[in-house]
C-alpha positions as CSV (number, residue, x, y, z in Angstrom):
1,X,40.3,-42.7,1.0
2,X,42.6,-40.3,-0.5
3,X,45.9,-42.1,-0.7
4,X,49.6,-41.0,-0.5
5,X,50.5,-39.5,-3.8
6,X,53.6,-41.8,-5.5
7,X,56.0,-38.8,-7.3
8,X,59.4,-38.8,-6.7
9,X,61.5,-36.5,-4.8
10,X,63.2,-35.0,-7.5
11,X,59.5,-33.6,-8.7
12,X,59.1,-31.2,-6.2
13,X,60.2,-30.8,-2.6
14,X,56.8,-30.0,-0.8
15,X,58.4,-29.3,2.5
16,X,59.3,-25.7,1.6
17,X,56.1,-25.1,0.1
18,X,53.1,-23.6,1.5
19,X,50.0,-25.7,1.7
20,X,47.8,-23.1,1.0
21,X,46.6,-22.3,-2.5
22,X,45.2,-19.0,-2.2
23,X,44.7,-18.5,-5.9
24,X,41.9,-21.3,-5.9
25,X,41.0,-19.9,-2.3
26,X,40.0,-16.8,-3.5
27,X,38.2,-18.1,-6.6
28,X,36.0,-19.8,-4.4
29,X,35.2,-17.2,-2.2
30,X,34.4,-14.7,-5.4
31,X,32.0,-17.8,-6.5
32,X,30.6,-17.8,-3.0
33,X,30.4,-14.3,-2.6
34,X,28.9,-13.8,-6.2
35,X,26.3,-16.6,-5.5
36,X,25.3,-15.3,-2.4
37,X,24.4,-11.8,-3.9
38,X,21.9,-13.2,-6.1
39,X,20.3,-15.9,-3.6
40,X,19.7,-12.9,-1.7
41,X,18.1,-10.5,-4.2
42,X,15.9,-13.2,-5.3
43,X,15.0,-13.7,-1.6
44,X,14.4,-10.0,-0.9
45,X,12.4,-10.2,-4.1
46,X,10.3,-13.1,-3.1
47,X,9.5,-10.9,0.2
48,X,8.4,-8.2,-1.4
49,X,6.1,-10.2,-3.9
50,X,4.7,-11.7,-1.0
51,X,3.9,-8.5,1.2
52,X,0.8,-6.6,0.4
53,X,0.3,-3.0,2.8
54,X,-3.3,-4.5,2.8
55,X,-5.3,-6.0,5.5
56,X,-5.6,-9.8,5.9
57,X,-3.6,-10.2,2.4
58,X,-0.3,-11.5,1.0
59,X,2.3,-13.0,4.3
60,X,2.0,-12.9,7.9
61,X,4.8,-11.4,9.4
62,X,5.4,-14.8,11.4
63,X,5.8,-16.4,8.4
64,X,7.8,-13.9,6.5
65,X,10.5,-14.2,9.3
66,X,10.5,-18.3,9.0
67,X,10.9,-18.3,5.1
68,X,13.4,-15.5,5.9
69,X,15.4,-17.8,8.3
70,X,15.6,-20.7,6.0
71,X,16.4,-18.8,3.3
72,X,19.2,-17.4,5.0
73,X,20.4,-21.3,5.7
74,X,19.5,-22.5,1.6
75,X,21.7,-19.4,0.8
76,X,24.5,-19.8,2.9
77,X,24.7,-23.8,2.1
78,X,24.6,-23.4,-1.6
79,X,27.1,-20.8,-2.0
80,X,29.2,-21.8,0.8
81,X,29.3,-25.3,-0.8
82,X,30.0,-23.7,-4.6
83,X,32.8,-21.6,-3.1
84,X,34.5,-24.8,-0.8
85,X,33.8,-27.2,-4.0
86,X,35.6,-24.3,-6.0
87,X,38.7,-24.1,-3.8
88,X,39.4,-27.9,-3.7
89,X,38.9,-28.7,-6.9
90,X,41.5,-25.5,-8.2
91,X,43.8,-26.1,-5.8
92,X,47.4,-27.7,-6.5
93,X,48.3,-30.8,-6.0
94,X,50.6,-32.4,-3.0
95,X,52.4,-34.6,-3.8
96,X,54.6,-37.1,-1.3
97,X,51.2,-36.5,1.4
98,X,49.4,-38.8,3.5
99,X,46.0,-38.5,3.1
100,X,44.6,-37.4,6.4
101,X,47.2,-34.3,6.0
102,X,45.2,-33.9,2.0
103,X,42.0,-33.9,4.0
104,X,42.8,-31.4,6.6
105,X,44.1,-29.5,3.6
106,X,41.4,-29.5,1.7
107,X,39.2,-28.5,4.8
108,X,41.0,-25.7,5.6
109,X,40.6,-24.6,2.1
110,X,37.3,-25.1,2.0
111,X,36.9,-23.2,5.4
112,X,39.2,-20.2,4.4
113,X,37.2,-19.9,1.0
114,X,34.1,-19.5,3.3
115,X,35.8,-17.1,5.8
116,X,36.8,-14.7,2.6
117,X,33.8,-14.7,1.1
118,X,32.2,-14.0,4.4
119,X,34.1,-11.0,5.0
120,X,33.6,-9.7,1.7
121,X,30.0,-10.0,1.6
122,X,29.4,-8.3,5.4
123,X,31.6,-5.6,4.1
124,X,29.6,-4.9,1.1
125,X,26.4,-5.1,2.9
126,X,27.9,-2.9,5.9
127,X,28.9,0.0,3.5
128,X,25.8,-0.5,1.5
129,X,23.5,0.1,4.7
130,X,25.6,2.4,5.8
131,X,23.6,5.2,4.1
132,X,20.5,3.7,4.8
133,X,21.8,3.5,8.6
134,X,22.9,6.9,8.1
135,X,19.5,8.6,7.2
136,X,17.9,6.6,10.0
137,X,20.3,8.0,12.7
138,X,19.0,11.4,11.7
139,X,15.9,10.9,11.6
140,X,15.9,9.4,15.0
141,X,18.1,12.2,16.2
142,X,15.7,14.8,15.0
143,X,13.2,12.3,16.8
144,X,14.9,12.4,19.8
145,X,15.5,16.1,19.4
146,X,11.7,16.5,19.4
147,X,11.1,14.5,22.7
148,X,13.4,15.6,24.5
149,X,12.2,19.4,23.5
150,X,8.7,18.0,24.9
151,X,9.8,15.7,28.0
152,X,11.5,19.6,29.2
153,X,8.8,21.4,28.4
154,X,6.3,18.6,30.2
155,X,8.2,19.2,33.2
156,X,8.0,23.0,33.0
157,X,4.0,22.4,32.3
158,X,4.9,23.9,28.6
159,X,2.0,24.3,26.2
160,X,2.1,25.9,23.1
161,X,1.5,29.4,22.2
162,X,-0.5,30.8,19.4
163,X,3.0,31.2,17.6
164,X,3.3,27.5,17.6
165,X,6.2,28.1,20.3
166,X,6.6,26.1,23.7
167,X,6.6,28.1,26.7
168,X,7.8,25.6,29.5
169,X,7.1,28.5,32.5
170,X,3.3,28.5,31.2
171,X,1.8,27.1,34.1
172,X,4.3,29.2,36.6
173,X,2.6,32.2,35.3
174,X,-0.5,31.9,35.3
175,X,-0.2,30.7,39.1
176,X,1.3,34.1,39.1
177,X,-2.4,35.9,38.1
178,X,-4.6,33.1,39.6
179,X,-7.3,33.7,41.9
180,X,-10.2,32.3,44.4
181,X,-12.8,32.5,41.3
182,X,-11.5,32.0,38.0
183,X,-12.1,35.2,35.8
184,X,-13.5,35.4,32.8
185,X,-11.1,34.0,30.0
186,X,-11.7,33.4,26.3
187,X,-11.8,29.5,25.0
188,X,-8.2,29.4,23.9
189,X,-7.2,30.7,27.1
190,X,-8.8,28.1,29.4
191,X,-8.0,24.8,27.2
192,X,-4.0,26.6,27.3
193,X,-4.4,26.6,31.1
194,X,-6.1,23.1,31.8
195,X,-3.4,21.5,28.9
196,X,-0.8,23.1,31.0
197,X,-2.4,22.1,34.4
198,X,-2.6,18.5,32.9
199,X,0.7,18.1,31.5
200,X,2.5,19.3,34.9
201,X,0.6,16.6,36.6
202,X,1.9,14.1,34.6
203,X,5.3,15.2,34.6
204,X,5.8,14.7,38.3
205,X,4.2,11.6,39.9
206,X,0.9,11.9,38.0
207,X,-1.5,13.0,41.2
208,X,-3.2,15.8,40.1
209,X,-2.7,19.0,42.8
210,X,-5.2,19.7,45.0
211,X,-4.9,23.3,44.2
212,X,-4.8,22.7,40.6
213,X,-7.5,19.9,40.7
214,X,-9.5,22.6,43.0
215,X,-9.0,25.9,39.8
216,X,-9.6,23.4,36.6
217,X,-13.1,22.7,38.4
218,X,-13.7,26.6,38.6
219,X,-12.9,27.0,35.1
220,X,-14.9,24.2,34.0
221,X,-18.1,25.0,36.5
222,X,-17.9,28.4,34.8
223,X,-18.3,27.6,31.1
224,X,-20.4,24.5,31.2
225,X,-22.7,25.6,34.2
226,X,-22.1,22.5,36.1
227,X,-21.6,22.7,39.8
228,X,-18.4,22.5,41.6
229,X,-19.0,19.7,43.1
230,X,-19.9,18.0,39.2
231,X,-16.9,19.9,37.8
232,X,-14.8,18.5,40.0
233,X,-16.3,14.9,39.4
234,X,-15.5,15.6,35.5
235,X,-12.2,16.6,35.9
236,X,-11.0,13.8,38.0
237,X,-12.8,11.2,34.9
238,X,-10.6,13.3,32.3
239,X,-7.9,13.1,33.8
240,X,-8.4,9.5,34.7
241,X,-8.7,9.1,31.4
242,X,-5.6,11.3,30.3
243,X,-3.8,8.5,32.7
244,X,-5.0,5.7,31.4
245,X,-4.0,7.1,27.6
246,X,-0.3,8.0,29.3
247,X,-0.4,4.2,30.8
248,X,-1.2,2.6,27.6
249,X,1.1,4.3,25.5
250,X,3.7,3.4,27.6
251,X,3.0,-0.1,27.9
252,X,2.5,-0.2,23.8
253,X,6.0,1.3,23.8
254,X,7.1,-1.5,26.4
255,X,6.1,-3.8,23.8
256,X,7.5,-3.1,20.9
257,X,10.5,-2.8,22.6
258,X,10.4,-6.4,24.0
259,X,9.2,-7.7,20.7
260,X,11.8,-5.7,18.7
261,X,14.5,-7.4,21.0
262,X,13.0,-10.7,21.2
263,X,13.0,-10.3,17.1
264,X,16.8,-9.4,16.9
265,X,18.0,-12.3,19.7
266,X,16.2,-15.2,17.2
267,X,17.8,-13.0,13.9
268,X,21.3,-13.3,15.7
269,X,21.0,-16.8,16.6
270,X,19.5,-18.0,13.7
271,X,22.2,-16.0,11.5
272,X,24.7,-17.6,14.2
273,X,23.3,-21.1,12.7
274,X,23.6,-20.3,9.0
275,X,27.1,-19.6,9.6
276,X,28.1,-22.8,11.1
277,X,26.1,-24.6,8.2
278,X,28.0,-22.4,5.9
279,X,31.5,-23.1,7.1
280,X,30.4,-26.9,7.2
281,X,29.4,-27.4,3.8
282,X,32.3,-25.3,2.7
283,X,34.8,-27.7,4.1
284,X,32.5,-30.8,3.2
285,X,32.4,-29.9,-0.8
286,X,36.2,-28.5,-0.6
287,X,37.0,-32.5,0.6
288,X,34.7,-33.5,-2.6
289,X,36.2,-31.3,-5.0
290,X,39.6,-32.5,-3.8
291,X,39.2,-36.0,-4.5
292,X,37.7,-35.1,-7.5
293,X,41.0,-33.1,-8.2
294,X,43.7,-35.9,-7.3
295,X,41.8,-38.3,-9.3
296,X,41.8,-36.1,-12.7
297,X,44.2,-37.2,-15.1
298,X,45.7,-35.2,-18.0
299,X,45.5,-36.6,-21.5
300,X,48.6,-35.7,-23.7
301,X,48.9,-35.2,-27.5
302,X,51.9,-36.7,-29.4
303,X,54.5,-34.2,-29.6
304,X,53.0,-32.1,-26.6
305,X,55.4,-30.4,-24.0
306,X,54.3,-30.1,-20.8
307,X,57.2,-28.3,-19.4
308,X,59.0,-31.0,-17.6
309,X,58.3,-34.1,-19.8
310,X,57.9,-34.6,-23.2
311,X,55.8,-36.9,-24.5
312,X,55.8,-39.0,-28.0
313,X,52.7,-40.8,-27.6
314,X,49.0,-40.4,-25.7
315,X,49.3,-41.1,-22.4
316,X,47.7,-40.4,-18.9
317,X,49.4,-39.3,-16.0
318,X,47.8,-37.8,-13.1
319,X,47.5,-33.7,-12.4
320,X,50.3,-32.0,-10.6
């Protein structure tokens, strides 16, 4: 145990003086900081060695995102230790102290090294992403731009035209020029009006119209030769299977979403944990590299002047 430092009053008066040493704070949160960059270029490194865009080769993805995590915690120990270990063993010494107050010093220092060199490094990664973040957003605003261009023309019953350009009153018009018997239409034509047809359905509530259901089987009687009746039978299995497509898209889309979630919950917790290990060690090796401090002794030259003693012979006396 750290005991209470023997210097006499007339040293130093350590009741006016700050306990913090922010000099050897800050060199041990560029040390933390610094060591932190490269654990995690050599992690992201390591990832990429292991990953192969080839089937059944190189790292699962469970097991990407379980070396992941515990690199994250080696990472944040190490450097968190080397920046805590840093900042106790460079700070000053106080004199005239009990040792439970040098302990809670040297904790603090250790946690305040950890704190700095925390900020520093989100900020760096912040502003490097942020370009990266950047390009994303655009892309998924153009992305978003796109579906929501096709979610109004779906509910319009919009199908392209031979331009390339959506026409979201498509299927209004041709129930304009609709009659009992379908006329005689080329192919483009019909695929633009059962597409249409189609895409209105499932825009509302999915239940094909009666009236619509009744025309598509027209069209289709008239260029495959079937009857109505088997025309009718057809289009209600296309469009069942149009449905089912429409049913398991969404439920894909349902899934990534919850896995995506699920994936950034145990990122945030586990990140969450690294944390707390890093503040820990901090402290713990800024205690170490205290002790190690207060018990380091200078060893003076004959004729050496050390400011406020001069000395004639070698001697040891401990560090101030």
């Amino acid at each position: 145990m750290i005991t209470t430092a023997e210097y006499p009053s007339a040293v130093t008066d350590g009741s006016n003086r700050s306990g913090v040493s922010w000099a050897a704070i800050f060199a041990g949160a560029a040390g933390a900081a610094a060591l932190s960059l490269i654990l995690v270029i050599l992690g992201a490194g390591l990832g990429f060695a292991a990953t192969s865009p080839w089937a059944n080769e190189g790292a699962s993805a469970k097991a990407l995102g379980i070396t992941t995590i515990i690199w994250l915690l080696v990472t944040q120990i190490l450097a968190s230790g080397l920046g805590g270990y840093i900042a106790g063993r460079l700070r000053v010494k106080w004199a005239n102290l009990h040792g439970d107050e040098v302990y809670f010093r040297d904790t603090a220092h250790g946690f305040l090294a950890w704190a700095v060199a925390t900020l520093v490094a989100f900020t760096l990664i912040i502003s490097t992403a942020g370009n990266v973040v950047s390009a994303g957003a655009q892309a998924g605003a153009s992305m978003a731009s796109g579906v929501v261009t096709a979610a109004g023309a779906a509910a319009g019953g919009a199908a392209a035209n031979s331009d390339g350009t959506s026409d979201p009153m498509g299927y209004f018009v041709d129930s304009l020029f609709r009659t009992d018997g379908p006329s005689s239409v080329s192919e483009d034509a019909a695929n633009g009006v059962a597409s249409r047809i189609f895409t209105k359905a499932m825009a509302g509530d999915g239940t094909l119209n009666a009236d619509d259901r009744t025309y598509l089987a027209q069209l289709v009687a008239q260029r495959t030769r079937l009857t109505q009746a088997e025309a009718e039978a057809r289009v209600d299995q296309v469009y069942a299977q149009v449905q089912k497509t429409a049913q398991d898209a969404k439920v894909a889309a349902q899934e990534a979403a919850d896995a995506a979630a699920s994936a950034a919950a145990w990122t945030a917790l586990w990140t969450f944990v690294a944390l707390l290990c890093g503040a820990f060690f901090a402290s713990l090796a800024a205690i170490f590299g205290g002790r190690q401090r207060d018990q380091a002794r200078w060893i003076d030259v004959d004729g050496a002047d050390y400011g406020d003693r001069h000395v004639t012979r070698t001697t040891t006396a401990p560090l101030r």
